[in-house]
N, C-alpha and C positions, 0 to 999 in steps of 0.2 A: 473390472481390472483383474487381471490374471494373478494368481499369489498372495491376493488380500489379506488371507489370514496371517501368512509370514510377515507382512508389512506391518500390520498391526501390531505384533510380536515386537517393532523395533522397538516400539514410545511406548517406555515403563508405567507413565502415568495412565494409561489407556484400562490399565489392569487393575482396575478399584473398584469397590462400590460407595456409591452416597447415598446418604440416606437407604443403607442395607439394599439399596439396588447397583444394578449396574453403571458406571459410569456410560452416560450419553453425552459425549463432547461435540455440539456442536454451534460453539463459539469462533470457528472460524475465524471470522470475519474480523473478530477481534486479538487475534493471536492466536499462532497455529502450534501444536505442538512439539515437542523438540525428539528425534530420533537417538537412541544410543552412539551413533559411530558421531552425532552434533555433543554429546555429554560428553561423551569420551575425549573429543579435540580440546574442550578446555579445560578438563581434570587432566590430560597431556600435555600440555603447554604451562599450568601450573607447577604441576611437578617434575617436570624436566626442562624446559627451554624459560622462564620468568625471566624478564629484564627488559629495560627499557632498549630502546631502537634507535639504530640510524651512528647515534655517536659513541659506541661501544665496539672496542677492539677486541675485548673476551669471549671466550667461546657462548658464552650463554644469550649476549648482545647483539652477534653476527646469527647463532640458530634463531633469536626470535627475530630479527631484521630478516631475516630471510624467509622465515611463516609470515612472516605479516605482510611482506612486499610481491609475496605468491600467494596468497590470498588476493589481492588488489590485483595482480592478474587474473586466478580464476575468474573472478565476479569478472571483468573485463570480458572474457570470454561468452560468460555467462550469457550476457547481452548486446556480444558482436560488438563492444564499442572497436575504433581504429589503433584505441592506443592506453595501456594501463592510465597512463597518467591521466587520462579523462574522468576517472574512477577517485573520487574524493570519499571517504568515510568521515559520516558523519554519526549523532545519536538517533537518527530515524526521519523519516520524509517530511515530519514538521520540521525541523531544524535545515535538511535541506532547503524546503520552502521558501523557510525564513535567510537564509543566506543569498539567494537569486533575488529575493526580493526586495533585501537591503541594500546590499551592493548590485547587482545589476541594474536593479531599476534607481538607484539614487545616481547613477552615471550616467544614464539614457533614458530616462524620463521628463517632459516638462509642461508646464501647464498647454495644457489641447488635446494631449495624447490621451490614448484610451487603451487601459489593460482591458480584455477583453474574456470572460469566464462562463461557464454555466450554472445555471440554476441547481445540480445535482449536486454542486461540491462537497465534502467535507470541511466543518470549518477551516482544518489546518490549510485547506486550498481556497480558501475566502476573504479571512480576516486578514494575511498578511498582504494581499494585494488591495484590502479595504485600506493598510495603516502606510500600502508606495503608494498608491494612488491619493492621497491626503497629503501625504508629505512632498509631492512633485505638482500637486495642480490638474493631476492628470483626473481622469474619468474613468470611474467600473462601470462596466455592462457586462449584462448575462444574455446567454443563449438558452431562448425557453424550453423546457420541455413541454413536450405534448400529451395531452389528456386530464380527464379528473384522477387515474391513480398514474399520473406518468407514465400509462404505458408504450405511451408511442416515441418513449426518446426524445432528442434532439431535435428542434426545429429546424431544419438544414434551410429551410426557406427563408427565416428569419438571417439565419445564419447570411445567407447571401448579402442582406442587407445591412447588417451591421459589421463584416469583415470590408474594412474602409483600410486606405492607407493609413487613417489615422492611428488605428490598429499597432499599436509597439512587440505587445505580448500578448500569445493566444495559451492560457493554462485551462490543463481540463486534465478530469479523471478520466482514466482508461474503462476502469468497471468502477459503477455506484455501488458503496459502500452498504445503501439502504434498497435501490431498487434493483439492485442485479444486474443492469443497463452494461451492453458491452460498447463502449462505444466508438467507431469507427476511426482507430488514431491516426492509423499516414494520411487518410482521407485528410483530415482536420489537419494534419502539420502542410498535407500539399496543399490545401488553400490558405494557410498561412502565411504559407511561402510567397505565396502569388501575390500579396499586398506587401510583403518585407518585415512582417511580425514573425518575430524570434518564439519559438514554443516550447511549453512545459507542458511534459504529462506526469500526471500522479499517479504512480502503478504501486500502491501499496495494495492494492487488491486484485492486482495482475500478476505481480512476481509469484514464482513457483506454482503458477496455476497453470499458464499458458509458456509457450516459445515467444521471446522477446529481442528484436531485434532493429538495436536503436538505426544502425544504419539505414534498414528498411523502410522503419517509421519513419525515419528524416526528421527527426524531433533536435531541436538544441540543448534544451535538460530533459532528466528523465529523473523520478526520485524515486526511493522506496523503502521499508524498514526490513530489519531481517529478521525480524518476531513475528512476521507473517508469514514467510516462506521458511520454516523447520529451524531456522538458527536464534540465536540470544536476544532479549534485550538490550538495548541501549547503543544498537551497532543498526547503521543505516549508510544509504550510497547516496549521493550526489554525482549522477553523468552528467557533463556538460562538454560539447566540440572543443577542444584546447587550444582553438581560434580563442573561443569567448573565455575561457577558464582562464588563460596565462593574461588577458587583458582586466580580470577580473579582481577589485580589489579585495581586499582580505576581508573575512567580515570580522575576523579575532585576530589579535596578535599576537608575539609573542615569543617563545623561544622553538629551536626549530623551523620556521619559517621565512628568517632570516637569512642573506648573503653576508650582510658585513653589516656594524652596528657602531655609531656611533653616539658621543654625546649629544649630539647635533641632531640625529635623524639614523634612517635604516632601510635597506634595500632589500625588495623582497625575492628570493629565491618562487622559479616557476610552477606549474602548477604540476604533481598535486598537493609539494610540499608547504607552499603557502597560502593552501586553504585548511591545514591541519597544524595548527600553532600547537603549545607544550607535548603534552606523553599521550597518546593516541591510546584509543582504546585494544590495544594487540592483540586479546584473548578473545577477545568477541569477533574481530574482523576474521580470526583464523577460525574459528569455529562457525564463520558464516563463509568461508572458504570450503567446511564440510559440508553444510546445508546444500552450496550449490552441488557437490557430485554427492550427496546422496540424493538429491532431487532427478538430477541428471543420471543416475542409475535406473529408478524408475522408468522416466520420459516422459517429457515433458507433455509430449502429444494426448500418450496416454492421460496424464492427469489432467487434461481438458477436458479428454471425452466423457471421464468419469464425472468430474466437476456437474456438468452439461447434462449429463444421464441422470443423477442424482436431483439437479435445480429440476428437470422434466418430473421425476418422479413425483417428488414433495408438491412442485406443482398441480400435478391429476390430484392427489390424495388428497391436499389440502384442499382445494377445488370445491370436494366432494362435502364439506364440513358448512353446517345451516350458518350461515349470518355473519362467514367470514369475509374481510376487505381485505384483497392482497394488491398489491402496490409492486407498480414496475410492469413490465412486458409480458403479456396473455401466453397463456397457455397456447403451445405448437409456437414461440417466437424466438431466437435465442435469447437464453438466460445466464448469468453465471450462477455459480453452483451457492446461490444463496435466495431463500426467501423472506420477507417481510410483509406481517399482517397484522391485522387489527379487529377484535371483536365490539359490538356496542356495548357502554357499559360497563366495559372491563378495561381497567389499565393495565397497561405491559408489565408493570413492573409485578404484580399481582398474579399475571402469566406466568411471569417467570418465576417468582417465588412458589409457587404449587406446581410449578414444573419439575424443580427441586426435588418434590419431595421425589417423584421419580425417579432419578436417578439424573435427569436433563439439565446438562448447561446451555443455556439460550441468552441471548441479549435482550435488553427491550429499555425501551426509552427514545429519544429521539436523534440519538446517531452521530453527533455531533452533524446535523444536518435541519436546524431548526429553521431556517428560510422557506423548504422546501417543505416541511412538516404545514408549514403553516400556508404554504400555497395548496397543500393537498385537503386542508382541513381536518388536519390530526395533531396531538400532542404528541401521540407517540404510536411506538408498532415495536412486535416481536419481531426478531429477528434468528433465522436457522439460520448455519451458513456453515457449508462443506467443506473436505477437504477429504485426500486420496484414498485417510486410511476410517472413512465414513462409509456405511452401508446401509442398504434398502433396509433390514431389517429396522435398523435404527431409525428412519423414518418412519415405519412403522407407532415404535414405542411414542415419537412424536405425535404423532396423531391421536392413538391412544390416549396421551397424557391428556391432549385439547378437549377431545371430547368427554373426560372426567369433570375438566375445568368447568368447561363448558354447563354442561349439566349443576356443576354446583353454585354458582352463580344464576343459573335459573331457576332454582331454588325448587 
């Protein structure tokens, strides 16, 4: 990517060292780092615009209702939806999850029915359709992956056979959180379609990596957090077509999300204001209002192919290292810009800790992905995982650190 160094320049934190070396951030996967002009939108909004939204006639009520209701358009942009109001904030893609899956599927779910999942998921894209489907009668199935380290993806053949009418809802990850799997979304929403199942994709590991565009995908929900893609915690989106959103009932309630309220009962106001009951999160959604255009400064394109450049690189290098098990898509297949492996012998978390002393932030443990761990016959795997303002060199120092590790457990 052209101007890396300037990029890096943005995210203050990137300029440390640990453990007397250089900060090597590459946690990714778990949270991506926040730019100045994302610090700056909420240290601006606190000290000038503060106040709550919506039912405020004072100037500081109408500035923040008006950051925070163009915010909810940027992101709308963001992802080509048709219409802001499709655009629900929430606290991040579990919480989204959990709201489709409460309300949607306790309205259109009944015992025969089959939500329908992969093997790759993240818990937050497991458990809550393990807790609609128990509560409706209905049936989970999953879509297998292929191979001993997954690296052949999706079974699209299985797939044929279990995408049945009975089929209600088809949810899957866009990219696996642990194997790097990019996987085919309009594909999957157009055979969705084809049986009448309503679809969700999990793009907490898409946003701000790739161009997203839900009309294209033809997806019904789409969720994602915005501590992945350069903006704050505790601020997340819920897209849904606003066919299905204004039919959808609330999954909180409360004030704000009201039409009229009586002793008796209470009529709810459309969407997306009656899927965000009391005081919204203002300062985060506006600051993930900056995350999108300073992401979209960059380009998006660009940060694919760097993404992609990077997951190849680590690929060959790491490759090259005795007695390592790297899990997800071979070497020369596309990957997203993250890997996961495993040494015999060695636990992750061990990895990671003498990684440390390095200067390396790495993940390792099992990913909130403990199904798939135990289909692969691991407890756990390290995991790198990139992002635009990561470089070869720093893969590099990654390697390095392993084969210190390495050697020191060989004793």
């Amino acid at each position: 990517m052209s101007d890396l160094a300037r990029t890096r320049a943005d995210f203050p934190i990137l300029h440390q060292q640990v453990n007397g070396k250089p900060l090597v951030y590459l946690d990714n996967g778990a949270t991506s780092q926040k730019p100045r002009a994302v610090i700056d939108a909420l240290v601006r909004y606190y000290e000038r615009n503060n106040s709550n939204v919506h039912r405020g006639l004072h100037a500081l009520s109408m500035r923040a209702t008006d950051a925070y209701e163009g915010a909810r358009t940027r992101i709308a942009n963001f992802i080509h939806a048709a219409d802001p109001a499709e655009i629900i904030f929430t606290r991040g893609t579990t919480e989204s999850i959990n709201i489709v899956a409460r309300s949607w599927a306790h309205a259109h779910l009944k015992p025969g029915d089959v939500i329908l999942t992969t093997e790759m998921e993240h818990h937050s894209s497991l458990v809550p359709w393990q807790q609609a489907a128990k509560a409706a009668g209905a049936t989970l199935k999953y879509i297998p992956v292929l191979g001993a380290d997954a690296e052949g993806g999706l079974d699209y053949a299985a797939l044929d056979t279990l995408l049945t009418p009975a089929v209600k809802l088809l949810a899957f990850t866009h990219i696996s959180n642990t194997l790097g799997t990019i996987n085919d979304a309009a594909e999957l929403c157009r055979r969705a379609r084809a049986v009448g199942a309503v679809t969700l994709i999990d793009a907490a590991q898409s946003i701000g990596h790739a161009p997203i565009d839900v009309q294209s995908l033809g997806c019904d929900f789409l969720v994602f957090s915005g501590h992945k893609m350069c903006g704050p915690t505790g601020i997340g989106v819920l897209y849904g077509r606003r066919a299905l959103l204004d039919k959808l009932a609330p999954d909180e309630t409360g004030g704000g999300m009201v039409v009229t309220v009586t002793y008796e009962g209470a009529n709810w106001k459309p969407s997306p204001e009656r899927h965000e009951a009391g005081t919204p999160n203002v300062a985060d959604a506006i600051a993930l209002g900056a995350a999108c255009d300073y992401i979209d400064a960059i380009g998006r394109e660009a940060i694919a192919a760097h993404d992609h450049h990077l997951g190849a690189v680590a690929m060959e290098q790491l490759s090259a290292i005795p007695g390592i098990r790297i899990i997800g898509p071979r070497l020369g297949q596309p990957r997203a810009g993250l890997v996961s492996f495993a040494f015999p012998d060695v636990h992750a978390h061990d990895i990671v800790t003498f990684a440390d002393e390095d200067g390396l932030a790495l993940r390792g443990g099992h990913h909130c992905n403990q199904p798939l761990m135990r289909k692969l016959g691991l407890t756990s795997t390290t995991r790198a995982s990139f992002y635009f303002y990561n470089t070869e060199q720093e893969i590099g120092v990654l390697v390095a650190s392993l084969r210190r590790i390495q050697k020191f457990f060989a004793g």
